[in-house]
Short mmCIF file of the C-alpha atoms (twelve columns), coordinates in Angstrom:
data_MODEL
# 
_entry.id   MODEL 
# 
loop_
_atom_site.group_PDB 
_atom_site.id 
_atom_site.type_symbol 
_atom_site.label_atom_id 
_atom_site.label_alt_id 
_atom_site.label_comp_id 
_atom_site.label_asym_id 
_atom_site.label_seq_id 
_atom_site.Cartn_x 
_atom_site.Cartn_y 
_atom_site.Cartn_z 
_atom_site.pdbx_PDB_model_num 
ATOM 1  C CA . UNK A 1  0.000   0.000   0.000   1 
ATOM 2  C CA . UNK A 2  0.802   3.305   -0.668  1 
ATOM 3  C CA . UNK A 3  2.132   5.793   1.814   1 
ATOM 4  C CA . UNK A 4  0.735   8.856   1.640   1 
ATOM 5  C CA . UNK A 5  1.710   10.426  5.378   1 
ATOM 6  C CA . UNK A 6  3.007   13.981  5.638   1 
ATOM 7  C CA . UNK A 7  1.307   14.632  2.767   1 
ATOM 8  C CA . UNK A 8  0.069   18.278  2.363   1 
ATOM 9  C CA . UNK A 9  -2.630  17.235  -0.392  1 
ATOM 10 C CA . UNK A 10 -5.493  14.394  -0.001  1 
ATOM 11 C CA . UNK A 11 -4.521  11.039  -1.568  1 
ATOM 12 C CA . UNK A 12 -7.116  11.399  -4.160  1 
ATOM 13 C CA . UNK A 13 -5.522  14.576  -5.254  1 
ATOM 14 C CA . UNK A 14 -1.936  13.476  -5.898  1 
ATOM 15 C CA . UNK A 15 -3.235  10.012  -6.936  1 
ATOM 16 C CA . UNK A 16 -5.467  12.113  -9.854  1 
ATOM 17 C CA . UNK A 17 -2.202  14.448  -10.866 1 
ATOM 18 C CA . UNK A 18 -0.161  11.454  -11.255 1 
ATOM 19 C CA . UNK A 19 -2.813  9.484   -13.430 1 
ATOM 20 C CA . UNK A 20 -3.240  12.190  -15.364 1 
ATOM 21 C CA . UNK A 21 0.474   12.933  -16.031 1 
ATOM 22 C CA . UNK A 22 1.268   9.256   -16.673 1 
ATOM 23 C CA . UNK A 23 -1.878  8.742   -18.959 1 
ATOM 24 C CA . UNK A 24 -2.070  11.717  -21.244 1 
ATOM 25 C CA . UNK A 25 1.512   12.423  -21.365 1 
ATOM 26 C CA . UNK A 26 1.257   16.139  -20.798 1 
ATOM 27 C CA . UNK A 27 3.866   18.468  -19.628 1 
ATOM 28 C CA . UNK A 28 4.229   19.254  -15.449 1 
ATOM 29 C CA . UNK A 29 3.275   23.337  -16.291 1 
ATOM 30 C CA . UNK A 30 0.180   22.464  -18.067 1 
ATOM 31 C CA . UNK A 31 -0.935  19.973  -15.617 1 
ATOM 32 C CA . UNK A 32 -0.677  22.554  -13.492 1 
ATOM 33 C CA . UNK A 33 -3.077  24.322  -15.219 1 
ATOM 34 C CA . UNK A 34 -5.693  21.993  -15.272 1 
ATOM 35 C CA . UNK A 35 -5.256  21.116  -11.376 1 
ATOM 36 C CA . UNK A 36 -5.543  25.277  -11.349 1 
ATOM 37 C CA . UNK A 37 -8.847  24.464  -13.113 1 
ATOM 38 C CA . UNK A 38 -9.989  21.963  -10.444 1 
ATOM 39 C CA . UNK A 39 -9.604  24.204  -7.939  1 
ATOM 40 C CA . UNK A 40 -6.553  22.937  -6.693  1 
ATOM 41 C CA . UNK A 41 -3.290  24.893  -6.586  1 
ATOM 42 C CA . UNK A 42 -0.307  23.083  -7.070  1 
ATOM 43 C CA . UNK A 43 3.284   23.960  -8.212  1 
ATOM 44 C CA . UNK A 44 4.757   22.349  -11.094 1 
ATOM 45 C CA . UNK A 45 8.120   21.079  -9.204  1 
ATOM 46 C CA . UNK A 46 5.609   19.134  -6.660  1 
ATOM 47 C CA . UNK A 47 3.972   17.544  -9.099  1 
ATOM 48 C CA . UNK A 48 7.418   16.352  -10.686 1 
ATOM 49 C CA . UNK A 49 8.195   15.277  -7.023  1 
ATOM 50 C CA . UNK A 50 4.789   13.145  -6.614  1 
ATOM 51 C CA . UNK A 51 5.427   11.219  -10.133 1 
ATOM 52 C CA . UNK A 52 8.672   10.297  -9.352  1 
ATOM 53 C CA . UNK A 53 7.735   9.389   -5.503  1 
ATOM 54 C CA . UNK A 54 4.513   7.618   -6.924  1 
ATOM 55 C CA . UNK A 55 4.306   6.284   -9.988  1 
ATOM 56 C CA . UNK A 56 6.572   3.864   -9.822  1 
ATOM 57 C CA . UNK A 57 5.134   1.974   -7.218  1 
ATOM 58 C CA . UNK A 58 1.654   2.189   -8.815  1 
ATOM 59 C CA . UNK A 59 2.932   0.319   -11.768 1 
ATOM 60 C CA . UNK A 60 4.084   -2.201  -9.654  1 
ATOM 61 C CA . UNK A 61 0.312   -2.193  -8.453  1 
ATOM 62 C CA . UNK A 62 -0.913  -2.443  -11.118 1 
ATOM 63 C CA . UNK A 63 1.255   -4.874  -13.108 1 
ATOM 64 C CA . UNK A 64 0.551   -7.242  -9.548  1 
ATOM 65 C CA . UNK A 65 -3.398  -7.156  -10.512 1 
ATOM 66 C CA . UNK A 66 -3.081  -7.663  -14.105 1 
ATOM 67 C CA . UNK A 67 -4.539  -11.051 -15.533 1 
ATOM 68 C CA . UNK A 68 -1.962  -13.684 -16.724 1 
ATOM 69 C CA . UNK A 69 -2.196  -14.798 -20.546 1 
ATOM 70 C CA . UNK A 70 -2.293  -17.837 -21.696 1 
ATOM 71 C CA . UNK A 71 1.369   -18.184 -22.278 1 
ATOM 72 C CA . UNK A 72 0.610   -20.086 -25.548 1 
ATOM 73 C CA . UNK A 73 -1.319  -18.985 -28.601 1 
ATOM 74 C CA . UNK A 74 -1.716  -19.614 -32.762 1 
ATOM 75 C CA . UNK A 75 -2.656  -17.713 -35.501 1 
ATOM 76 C CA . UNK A 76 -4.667  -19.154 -37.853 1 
ATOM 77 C CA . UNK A 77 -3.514  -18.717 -41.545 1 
ATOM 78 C CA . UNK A 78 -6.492  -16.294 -43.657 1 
ATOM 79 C CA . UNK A 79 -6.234  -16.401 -47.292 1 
ATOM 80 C CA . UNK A 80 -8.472  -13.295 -49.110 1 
ATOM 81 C CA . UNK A 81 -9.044  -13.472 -52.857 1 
ATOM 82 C CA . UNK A 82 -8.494  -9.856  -54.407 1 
ATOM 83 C CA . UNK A 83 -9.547  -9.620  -57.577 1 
ATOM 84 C CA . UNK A 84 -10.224 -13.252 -57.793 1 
ATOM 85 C CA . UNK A 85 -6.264  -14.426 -57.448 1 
# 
């Protein structure tokens, strides 16, 4: 589990900022913004600080949940006829 003590922002906050930076790809100013448009003001350097403190163990999360596949699989061979040939 994640440790989010001595935190100055709720969990769901910094949890949000880091989804959204990891998922979308967008830079740390303009995710700035759009936490500014949330309603929630938070520099750009603490942002880089919670993705680098965060993300990483999220992905381990997450790759822990994620499904097995079948380690063994076939493709079938498809012919199409273009053009009759």
């Amino acid at each position: 589990m994640l440790s989010f003590k001595g935190t100055h922002f709720p969990k769901d906050v910094i949890l949000y900022a880091v989804f959204f930076y990891v998922r979308y790809g967008v830079s740390y100013r303009d995710l700035e913004e759009i936490m500014e448009e949330r309603g929630v003001e938070v520099d750009h350097a603490t942002l880089n600080r919670w993705v680098i403190r965060y993300s990483p163990a999220i992905a381990v999360k997450a790759k822990s949940q994620k499904r097995e596949t079948n380690k063994s699989w076939r493709m079938d061979e498809t012919y199409i006829k273009v053009k009759g040939q």
